[in-house]
N, C-alpha and C positions, 0 to 999 in steps of 0.2 A: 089311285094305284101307287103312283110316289109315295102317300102318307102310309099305304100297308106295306111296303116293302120296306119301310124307314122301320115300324113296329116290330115287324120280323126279323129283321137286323138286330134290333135293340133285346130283344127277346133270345134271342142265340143267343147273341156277348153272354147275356145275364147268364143262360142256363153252362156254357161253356167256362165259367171262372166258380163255378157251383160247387166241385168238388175241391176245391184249391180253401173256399172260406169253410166248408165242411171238416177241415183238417183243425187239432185244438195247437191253440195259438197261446201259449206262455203268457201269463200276465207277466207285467214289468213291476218290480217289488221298490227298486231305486236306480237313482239316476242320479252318475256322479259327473261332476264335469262337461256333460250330452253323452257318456257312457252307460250302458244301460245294465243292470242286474236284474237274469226272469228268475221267476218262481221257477222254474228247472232247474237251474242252476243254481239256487239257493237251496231246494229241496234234496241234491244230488248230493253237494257239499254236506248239509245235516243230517243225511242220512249216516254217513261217513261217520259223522262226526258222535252221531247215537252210539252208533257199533260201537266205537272206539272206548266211548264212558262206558257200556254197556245198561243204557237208557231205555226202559221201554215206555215211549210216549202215549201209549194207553193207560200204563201202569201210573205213570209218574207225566201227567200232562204238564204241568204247572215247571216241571225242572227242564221238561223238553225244549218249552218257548223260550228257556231264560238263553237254553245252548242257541236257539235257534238266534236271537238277538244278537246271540253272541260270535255267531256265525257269518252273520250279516254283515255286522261293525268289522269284522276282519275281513272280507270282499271287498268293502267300502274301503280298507286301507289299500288292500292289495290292489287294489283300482288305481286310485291316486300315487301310490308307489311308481307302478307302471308310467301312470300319465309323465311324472316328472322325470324317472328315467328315461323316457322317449325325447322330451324336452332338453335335456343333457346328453345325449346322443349314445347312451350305455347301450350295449348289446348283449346278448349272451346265445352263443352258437346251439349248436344242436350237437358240436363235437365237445363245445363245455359241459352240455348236461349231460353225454355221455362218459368226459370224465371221473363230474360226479356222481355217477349214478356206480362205476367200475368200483370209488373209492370208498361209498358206504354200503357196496356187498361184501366189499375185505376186511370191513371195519367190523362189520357181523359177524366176520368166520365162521357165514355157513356159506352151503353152494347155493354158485347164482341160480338154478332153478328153485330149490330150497325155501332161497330168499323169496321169492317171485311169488311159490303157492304159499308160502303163509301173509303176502300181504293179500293176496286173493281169498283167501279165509276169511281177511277182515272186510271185505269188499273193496277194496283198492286193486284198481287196475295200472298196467304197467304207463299207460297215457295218461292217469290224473294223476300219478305217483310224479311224472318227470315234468306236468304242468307245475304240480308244486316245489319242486328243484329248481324250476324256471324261474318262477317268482323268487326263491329264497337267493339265488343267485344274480337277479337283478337287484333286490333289496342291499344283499353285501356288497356289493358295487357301490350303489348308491351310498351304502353305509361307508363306506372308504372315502368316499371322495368328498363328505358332506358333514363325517361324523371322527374319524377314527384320527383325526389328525387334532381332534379337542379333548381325547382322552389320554391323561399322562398316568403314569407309574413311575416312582423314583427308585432309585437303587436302594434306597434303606430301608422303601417297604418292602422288596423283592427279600432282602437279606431278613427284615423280621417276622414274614410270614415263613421263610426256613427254617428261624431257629426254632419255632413254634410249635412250628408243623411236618418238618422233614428231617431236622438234622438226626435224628433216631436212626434213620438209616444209613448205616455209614457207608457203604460201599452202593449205595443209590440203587436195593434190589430188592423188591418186595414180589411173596409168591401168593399166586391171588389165585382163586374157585373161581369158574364163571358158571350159573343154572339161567339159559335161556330157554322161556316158555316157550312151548308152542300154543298158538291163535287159540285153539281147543280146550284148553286147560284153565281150570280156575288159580289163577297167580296170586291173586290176591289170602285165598285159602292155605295155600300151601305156603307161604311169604308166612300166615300169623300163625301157622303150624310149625314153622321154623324158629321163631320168635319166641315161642312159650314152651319149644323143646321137645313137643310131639313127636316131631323127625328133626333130624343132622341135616344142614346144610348136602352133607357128600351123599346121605342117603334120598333126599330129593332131589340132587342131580342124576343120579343113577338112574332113578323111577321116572321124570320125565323130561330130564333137561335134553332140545334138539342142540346143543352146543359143542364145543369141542370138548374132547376126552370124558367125554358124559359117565363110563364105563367105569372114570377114574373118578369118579364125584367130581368133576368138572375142574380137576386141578391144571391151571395152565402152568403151574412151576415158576422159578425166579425169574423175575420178569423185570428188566432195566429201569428205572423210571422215564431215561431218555426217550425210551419206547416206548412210553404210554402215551392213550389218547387225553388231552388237557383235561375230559372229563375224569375219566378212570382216574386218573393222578390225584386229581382234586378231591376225590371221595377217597381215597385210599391213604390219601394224604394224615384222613381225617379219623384212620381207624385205629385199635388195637390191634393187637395179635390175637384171634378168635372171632373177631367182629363181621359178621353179615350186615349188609347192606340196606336199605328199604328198597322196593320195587325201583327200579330205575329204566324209562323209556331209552332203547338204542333204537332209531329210526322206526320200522315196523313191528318192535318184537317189545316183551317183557321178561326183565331180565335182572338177576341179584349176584355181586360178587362176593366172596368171601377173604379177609386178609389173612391167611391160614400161617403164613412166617413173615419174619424180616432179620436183618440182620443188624446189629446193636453196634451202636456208635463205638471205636475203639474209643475215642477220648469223652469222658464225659460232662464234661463242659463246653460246654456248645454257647456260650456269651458271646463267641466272637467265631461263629463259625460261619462262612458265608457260599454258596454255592457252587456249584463248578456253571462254565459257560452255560450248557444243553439245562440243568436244573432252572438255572435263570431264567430260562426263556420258557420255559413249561408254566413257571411262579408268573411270570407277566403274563401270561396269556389268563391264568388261572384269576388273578387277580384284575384284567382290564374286561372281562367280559363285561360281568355285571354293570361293569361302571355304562361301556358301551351301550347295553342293552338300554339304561336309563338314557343314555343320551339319544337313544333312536327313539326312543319311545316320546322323548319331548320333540323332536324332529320330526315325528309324524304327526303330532299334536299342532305342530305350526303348518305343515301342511294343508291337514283337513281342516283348519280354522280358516284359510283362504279359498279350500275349495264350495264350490254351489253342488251341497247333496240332497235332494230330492228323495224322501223315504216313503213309498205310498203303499206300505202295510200298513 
């Protein structure tokens, strides 16, 4: 009687955890550190990331799995990022990602709903959008404290990428077009219709840029340089008077500006013209990115050369 009532016990358990192994259970794809990456979260990330190229993995299997690798190898960072920020005791609030999240919907100038349905168009929702603000703001942390104190700039490159490149505008005010796509639109189409003169820059802002003053071919008017964002500056930097832009990614959207005026140096010898304060520090930022970015990118090389990653695709 003991041994059948011990069987019937054991026979419940079983049938009672039945539905629990009935549920599908994520294989694990790599394992960083004893952190684990599933195939969910690989597949959820790449899906993303299809949209985004606009990839279709039936069409083009062979360019899918290169992104998917490629998708991976950046989890695989963002893993080890985390690990070692956790290890240095970085934090980053949920009132910081609300910061940034407040500072690149104004950087957009469009409305924060606005903003919100066209990352939803590309399949971005508002909690993998801020998971990834999460990351990029524990990394520039991490980048500060690890990174940003071994990139220099002297004052006479700041001064020779001015004269080069900026001193043309004397009074530091250049008027710039902005045509932001909306998710729906082929950008890239309209981008080599603009190129070869099919349509004006003004009149494909009109037709379908969601941007500011769209109505007006997207002219935002004189615009300070002090007031530009480091990127804006730096391609503007780089233009004519006439010159559009290539496609240029602002956060969730695609987007092309136009340099439609500027105003001409009064003096024209610029051999020894050097910046105002506010130009200075645009030129440095302009100019220590790149450097930056190579030094993060050796910094996470030494990283994951220490870390134990386990890749079992």
């Amino acid at each position: 009687m003991r041994t059948l009532f011990i069987s019937l016990a054991c026979a419940a358990s079983l049938f009672s955890v039945q539905p629990a192994l009935s549920a599908p259970i994520a294989r694990i794809v790599a394992v960083v550190n004893g952190d684990m990456i599933t195939s969910r979260e690989l597949d959820k990330a790449l899906q993303l990331e299809l949209v985004g190229q606009k990839i279709d993995p039936v069409k083009k299997p062979q360019m899918a799995e290169e992104v998917r690798k490629a998708v991976l190898d950046r989890m695989i960072n963002d893993k080890i990022l985390l690990q070692e920020a956790k290890k240095e005791s970085i934090t980053v609030s949920d009132a910081d990602v609300d910061a940034a999240v407040d500072q690149i919907v104004k950087d957009s100038k469009l409305e924060r709903d606005v903003f919100f349905k066209q990352m939803a168009k590309d399949g971005l929702t508002e909690k993998t959008f801020r998971d990834k603000l999460y990351i990029q703001l524990v990394s520039q942390r991490l980048m500060s404290r690890n990174v940003v104190s071994k990139v220099v700039v002297t004052e006479d490159e700041i001064n020779d990428y001015y004269r080069k490149n900026m001193a043309g505008f004397a009074s530091g005010r250049a008027r710039v077009g902005m045509l932001v796509y909306p998710a729906d639109v082929d950008a890239e189409k309209w981008a080599a219709d603009i190129a070869s003169g099919k349509v004006s820059f003004q009149q494909a802002a009109r037709k379908v840029s969601i941007g500011p003053n769209a109505e007006g071919g997207g002219d935002l008017g004189f615009m300070a340089l002090s007031d530009m964002a480091p990127g804006m500056l730096d391609q503007v930097s780089r233009m004519k008077k006439g010159d559009v832009s290539p496609l240029l990614s602002m956060n969730a959207t695609k987007v092309q500006i136009a340099l439609l005026d500027f105003e001409e140096a009064e003096n024209t010898d610029q051999s020894n013209a050097v910046p105002d304060s506010d130009t200075a520090r645009r030129i440095e930022q302009i100019l220590r990115q790149p450097r930056l970015q190579e030094r993060f990118q050796q910094y996470t090389a030494q990283l994951r050369d220490k870390a134990l990653i386990d890749i079992r695709n």
